[in-house]
C-alpha positions as CSV (number, residue, x, y, z in Angstrom):
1,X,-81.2,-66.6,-43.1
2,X,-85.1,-66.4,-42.7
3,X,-87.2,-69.7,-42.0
4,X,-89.6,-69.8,-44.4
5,X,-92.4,-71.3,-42.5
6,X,-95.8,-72.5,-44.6
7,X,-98.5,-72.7,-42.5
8,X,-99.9,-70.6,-39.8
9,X,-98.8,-71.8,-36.2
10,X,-102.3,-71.4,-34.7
11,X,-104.9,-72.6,-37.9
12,X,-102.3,-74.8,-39.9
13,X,-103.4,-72.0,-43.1
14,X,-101.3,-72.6,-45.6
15,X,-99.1,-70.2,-46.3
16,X,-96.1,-71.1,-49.1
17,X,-93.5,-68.7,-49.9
18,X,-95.5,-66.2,-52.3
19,X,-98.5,-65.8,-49.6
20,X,-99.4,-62.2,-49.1
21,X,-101.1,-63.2,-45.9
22,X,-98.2,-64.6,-43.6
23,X,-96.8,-62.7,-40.9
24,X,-94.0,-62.9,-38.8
25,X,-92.1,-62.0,-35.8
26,X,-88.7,-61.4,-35.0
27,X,-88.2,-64.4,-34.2
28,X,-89.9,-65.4,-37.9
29,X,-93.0,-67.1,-35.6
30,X,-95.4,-67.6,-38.7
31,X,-99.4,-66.8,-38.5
32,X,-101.8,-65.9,-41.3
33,X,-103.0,-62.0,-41.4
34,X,-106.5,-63.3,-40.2
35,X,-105.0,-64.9,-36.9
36,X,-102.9,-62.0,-36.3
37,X,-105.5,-59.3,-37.1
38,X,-108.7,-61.1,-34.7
39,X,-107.2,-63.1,-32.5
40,X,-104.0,-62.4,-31.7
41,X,-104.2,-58.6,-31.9
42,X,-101.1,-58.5,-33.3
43,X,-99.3,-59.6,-29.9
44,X,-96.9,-62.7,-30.9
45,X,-97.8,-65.4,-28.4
46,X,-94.6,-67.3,-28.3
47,X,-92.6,-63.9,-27.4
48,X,-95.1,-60.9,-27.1
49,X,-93.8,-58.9,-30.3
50,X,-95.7,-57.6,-33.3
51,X,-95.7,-58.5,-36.6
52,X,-94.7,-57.8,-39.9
53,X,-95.3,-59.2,-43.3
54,X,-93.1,-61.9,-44.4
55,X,-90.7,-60.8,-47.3
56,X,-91.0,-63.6,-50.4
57,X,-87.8,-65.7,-50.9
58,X,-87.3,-65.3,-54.7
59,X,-88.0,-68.7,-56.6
60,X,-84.7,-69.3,-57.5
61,X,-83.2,-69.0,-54.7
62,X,-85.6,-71.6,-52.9
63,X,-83.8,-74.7,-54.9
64,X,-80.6,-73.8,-52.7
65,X,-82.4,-72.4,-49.3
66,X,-86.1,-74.3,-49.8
67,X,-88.7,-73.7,-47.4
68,X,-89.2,-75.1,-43.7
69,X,-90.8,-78.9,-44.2
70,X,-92.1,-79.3,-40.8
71,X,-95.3,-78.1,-39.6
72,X,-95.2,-75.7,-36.1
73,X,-99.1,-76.2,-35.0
74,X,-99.5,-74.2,-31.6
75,X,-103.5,-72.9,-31.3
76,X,-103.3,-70.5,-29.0
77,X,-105.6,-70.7,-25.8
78,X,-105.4,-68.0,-22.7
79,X,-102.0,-66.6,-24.0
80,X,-100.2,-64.7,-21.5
81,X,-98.7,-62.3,-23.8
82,X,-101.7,-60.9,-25.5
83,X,-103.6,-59.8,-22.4
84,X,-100.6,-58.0,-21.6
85,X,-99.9,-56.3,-24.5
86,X,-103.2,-56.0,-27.3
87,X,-103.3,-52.4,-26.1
88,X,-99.8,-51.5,-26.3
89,X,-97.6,-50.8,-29.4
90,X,-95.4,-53.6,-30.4
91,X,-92.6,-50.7,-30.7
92,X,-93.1,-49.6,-27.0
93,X,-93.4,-53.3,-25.8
């Protein structure tokens, strides 16, 4: 089941369930569209993938499955992965 994450890994944005701004990986790492757009180039820097926007958990269903309650806060500083990869597609990656 996806992780709903609510903040951004590298700002601490929030970013609860119904935010049209997070993004995530496949491996549901969770930044805010500004972070992913001009500074991370859309390069994930935990795992060098892209990123998509992060589907909303209907409200319902987050009494039974709730959101993530602890904060991931990871700036990112001289990232391996996004030298690497800014200039390639995250499909040919």
């Amino acid at each position: 089941m996806l992780e709903i994450r609510t903040t951004c890994e590298n700002c601490k944005k929030e970013l609860p369930n119904d935010s049209s701004e997070a993004m995530i990986c496949s491996y549901e790492c969770t930044f805010c569209e500004d972070c992913v757009n001009n500074i991370l180039h859309n390069v994930c820097p935990n795992c060098g993938g892209g990123f998509e926007k992060r589907p909303t958990r209907p409200k319902k269903q987050l009494v039974k499955n709730p959101a993530r309650k602890n904060i991931i806060f990871k700036p990112v500083e001289n990232n391996k992965f996004l030298e690497a990869n800014k200039n390639i597609d995250p499909r040919k990656r």
